[in-house]
Structures are given as structure tokens and as C-alpha cells.
N, C-alpha and C positions, 0 to 999 in steps of 0.2 A: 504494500500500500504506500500512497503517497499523496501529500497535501502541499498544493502548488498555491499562494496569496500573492496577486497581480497588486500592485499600487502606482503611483503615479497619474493617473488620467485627469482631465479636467478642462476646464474652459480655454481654449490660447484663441486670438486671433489665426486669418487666416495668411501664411507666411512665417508663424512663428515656430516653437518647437516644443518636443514635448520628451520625456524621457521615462517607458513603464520596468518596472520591475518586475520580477517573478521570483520571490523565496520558494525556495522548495524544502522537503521536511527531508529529505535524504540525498546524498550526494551526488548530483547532474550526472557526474560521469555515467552511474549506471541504468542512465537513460540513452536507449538510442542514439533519440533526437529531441530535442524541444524547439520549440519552433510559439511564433503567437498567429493568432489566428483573429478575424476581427468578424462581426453581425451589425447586419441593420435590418430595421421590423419587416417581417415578408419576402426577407435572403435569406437562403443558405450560409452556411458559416464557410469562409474564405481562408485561406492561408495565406496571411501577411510575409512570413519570414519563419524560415527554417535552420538549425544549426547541427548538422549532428554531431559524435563524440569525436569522431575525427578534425572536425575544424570546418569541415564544408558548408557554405552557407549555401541559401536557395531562397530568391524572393518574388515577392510576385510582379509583375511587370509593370502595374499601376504605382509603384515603390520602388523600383529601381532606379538605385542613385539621389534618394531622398531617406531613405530607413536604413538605420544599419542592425543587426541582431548578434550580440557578444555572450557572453558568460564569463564571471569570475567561479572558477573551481573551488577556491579555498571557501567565498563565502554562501555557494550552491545557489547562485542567482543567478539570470538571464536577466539579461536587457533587450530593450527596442528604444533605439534613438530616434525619433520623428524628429524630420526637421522641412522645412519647406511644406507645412502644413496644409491642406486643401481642405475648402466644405467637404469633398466626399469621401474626404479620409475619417469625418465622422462617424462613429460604432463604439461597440463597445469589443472590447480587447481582452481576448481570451488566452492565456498562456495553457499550451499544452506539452504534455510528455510523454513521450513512447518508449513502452520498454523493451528490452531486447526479444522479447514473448509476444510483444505486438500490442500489451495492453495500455489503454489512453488514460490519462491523468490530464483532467480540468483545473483550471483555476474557475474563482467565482465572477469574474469578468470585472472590470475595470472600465467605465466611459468616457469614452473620449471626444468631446464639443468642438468642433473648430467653426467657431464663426465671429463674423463683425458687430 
């Protein structure tokens, strides 16, 4: 088992940035991949930004070259760097984790507002 808490999201203009977190309850490494995912009301949930335990990243083409998706190991966190913020990067931001077995681990999602 494992409990993933996303924090960071919140109100920025549009151009601004924003930076989410994701603690998790046991060590990243022995997740596959984490990766954050984001929803808006009447969408399917999207994959923002993927990192697996090797270092590879993977994002989605809406966010290329605007997001970036890190991990520090020692403190079992993920990041997402938002920067150059848009209205339709508005959602709410879900941090997830995969584990070697394939099973997903949710965060409780995190909202993320970009407007004027």
C-alpha cells in the first residue's frame, strides 16, 4: 500500500507558475513510474507528465517545454513545475504511482485555477 498527498495548486494568473508536490508514504524508487495526471468536469483523466525509476520522462504535448516532472529520492517527493500557465491548463492534478505489479496509487487531487 501507498498514500500519495499532492499540495501546491491554487489560483496564478494566466503566464504565471505554479509548482505541485506529491509526498508519498514509501520510497519512489519502488514505484515504477509516477507520473501526475490532471481532470476537468466531463474529461477523462489525462497524463500530464510521467517519470519512471530510471530517469525517463514522458509529457504530454499540450506541456511540452512548459512543465517539467522531477523527484527528490531522499525526501520521496515528485514534482511538477508549471510555468507559462494557460486557462486550459486548468484541473485538478492528480499525482499517481505505478508499481512494479502494475498496481495505481492516487493522490486526492490538488486544483489548479489559472485565470485573470
Amino acid at each position: 500500500q501507498a498514500q500519495l498527498v499532492e499540495s501546491g495548486g491554487g489560483l496564478v494568473q494566466p503566464g504565471g507558475s505554479l509548482r505541485l508536490s506529491c509526498a508519498a508514504s514509501r520510497r519512489i524508487f519502488s514505484f515504477d513510474a509516477m507520473g501526475w495526471f490532471r481532470q476537468t468536469p466531463g474529461k477523462q483523466r489525462e497524463l500530464v507528465a510521467q517519470i519512471t525509476t530510471g530517469g525517463n520522462t514522458n509529457y504530454a504535448d499540450s506541456v511540452k517545454g512548459r512543465f517539467t516532472i522531477s523527484r527528490d529520492n531522499a525526501k520521496n517527493t515528485v514534482y511538477l513545475q508549471m510555468n507559462s500557465l494557460k486557462p486550459e491548463d486548468t484541473a485538478v492534478y492528480y499525482c499517481n504511482g505505478r508499481s512494479v505489479g502494475g498496481n495505481m496509487y492516487w493522490g486526492q487531487g490538488t486544483q489548479v485555477t489559472v485565470s485573470s
